[in-house]
C-alpha positions, 0 to 999 in steps of 0.5 A: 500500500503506497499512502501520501500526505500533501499539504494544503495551501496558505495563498498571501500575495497575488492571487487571482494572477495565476488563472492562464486567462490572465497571466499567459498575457500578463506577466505575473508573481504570486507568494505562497505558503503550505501548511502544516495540515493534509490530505491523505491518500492511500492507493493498493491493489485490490485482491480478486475477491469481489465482483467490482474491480475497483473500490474509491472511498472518500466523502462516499464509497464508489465500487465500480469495474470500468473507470468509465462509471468512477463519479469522482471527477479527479480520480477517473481523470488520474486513472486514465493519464496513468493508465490505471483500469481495474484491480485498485483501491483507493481512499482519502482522509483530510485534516481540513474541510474541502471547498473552503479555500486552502486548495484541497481539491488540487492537494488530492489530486496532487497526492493522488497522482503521487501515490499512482506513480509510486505503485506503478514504481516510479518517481517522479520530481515536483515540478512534474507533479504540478505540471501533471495535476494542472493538466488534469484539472485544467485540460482533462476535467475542464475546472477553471482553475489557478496553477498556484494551488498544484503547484504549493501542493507539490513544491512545500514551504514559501514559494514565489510562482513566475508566471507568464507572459506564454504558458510557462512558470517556475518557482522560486523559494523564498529565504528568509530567516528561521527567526522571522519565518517562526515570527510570520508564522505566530501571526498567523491564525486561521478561522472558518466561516462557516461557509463551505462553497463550490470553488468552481463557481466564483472561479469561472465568474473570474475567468469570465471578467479576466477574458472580457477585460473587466479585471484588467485594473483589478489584477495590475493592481493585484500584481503591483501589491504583489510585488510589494509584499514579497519585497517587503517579506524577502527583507523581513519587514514588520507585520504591521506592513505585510498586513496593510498589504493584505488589507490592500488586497481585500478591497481589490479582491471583494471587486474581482466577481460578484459574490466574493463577498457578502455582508456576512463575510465583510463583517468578519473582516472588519470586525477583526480589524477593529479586534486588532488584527493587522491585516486579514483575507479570504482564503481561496476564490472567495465566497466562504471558507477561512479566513487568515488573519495576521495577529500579534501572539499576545492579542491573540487569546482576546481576539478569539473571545470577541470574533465569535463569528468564526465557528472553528479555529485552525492551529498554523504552522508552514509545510516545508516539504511538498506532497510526501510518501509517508508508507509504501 
């Protein structure tokens, strides 16, 4: 049995720039994190003791004996890129909910082409692995969808994304001292909403405003704020910069497609403000999901008492190794 554990995403900067739409014409950065939460993904063989050939457990348990009848859109897609067509079994777990913006759609299938290859007794770098699972999601499935979350699935720690203009990107560690990485990640807290929603929908109102041109200001601005930020954290600053950059990002993003955010959404984010957050964002395409905040350690048991909207909070720290083979 071949099991993988593939961490999810932490977007900070530039997101929204890395859909093709926009950064095959515009050249684009975005930085982001992993984090310290995962999915999980086991692969076997299946024995030929039962009547269907392959058994797929996730949020629902399909046995099936033709790829052609797997619901899971993902799964089928990976199965017949890697020519998997019978005597399989496959099962997921996730340390975080799906749909609420940390990219654990692209985590699984991430994990999950990790663990195919491994039973097929191969290897296979992360940049191959990124590249594998934005064609599945993009070109097999057809989900409008970024590259940034394939890519930190794959990749691990702090990561710049160069993107564009043509369809080519590479990554690009961001170094900075164990101190101030330790620091940036005590800052950190995430809390869910409460709001689970479907990526794809407010995905494919971005795509949309990005081909008719009705973002084109909204993602320059993006992409200079972007620039900024990772200035200001490849030099270390304090946090009260980084956060006014992500509050920046905010009044940007809440533009970008109708539905990112609600009143519902929009009082958290200034009530965590006035709560003494530094800065704070919606995670993911927005319309639900977490939301991180940038909080200093000592306000931090306060701020949780007086942000009663949030339902669950998350523990952080930063991922620094990618999608790993964890039992084979």
């Amino acid at each position: 049995m071949i099991l993988t554990k593939t961490p999810y995403r932490l977007s900070l900067f530039g997101g929204g720039t890395d859909y093709p739409a926009w950064y095959e014409k515009n050249p684009s950065k975005v930085i982001s994190a992993a984090m310290a939460n995962y999915s999980y993904v086991y692969a076997k063989k299946l024995p030929p003791f039962f009547e269907h050939t392959i058994r797929l457990g996730y949020s629902k348990v399909e046995s099936v004996s033709d790829i052609k009848d797997i619901e899971h859109p993902a799964i089928r897609a990976c199965f017949k890129h890697l020519g998997f067509h019978n005597d399989i079994s496959i099962g997921f777990d996730g340390d975080l909910p799906a749909r609420s913006g940390i990219g654990s759609s692209s985590s699984f299938t991430v994990g999950l082409l990790k663990a195919l290859h491994a039973l097929k007794d191969e290897t296979i770098t992360a940049q191959e692995l990124a590249k594998e699972a934005i064609y599945i999601e993009q070109s097999m499935i057809g989900e409008n969808v970024g590259i940034q979350d394939q890519i930190m699935a794959s990749y691990g720690g702090i990561q710049i994304i160069h993107m564009g203009p043509g369809v080519e990107w590479y990554t690009e560690r961001v170094n900075v001292s164990d101190e101030y990485k330790k620091s940036f990640e005590s800052h950190i807290m995430l809390g869910f909403s409460g709001i689970s929603r479907i990526a794809e929908i407010q995905a494919k109102k971005q795509v949309d405003n990005i081909r008719s041109g009705a973002n084109n200001h909204y993602l320059n601005e993006m992409s200079r704020i972007a620039d900024l930020a990772i200035h200001a954290i490849q030099n270390e600053n304090d946090f009260d910069v980084i956060g006014n950059f992500m509050n920046d990002t905010w009044e940007i993003k809440k533009n970008l497609a109708e539905g990112i955010v609600d009143v519902f959404l929009e009082n958290i984010y200034y009530q965590s403000l006035r709560c003494g957050s530094l800065g704070s964002k919606l995670m993911g395409a927005g319309g639900g999901g977490f939301f991180m905040f940038l909080v200093p350690s000592e306000k931090q048991i306060e701020f949780k008492k007086r942000m009663s909207q949030i339902k669950v909070w998350v523990p952080f720290t930063f991922d620094n190794h990618g999608s790993q083979i964890i039992l084979k």
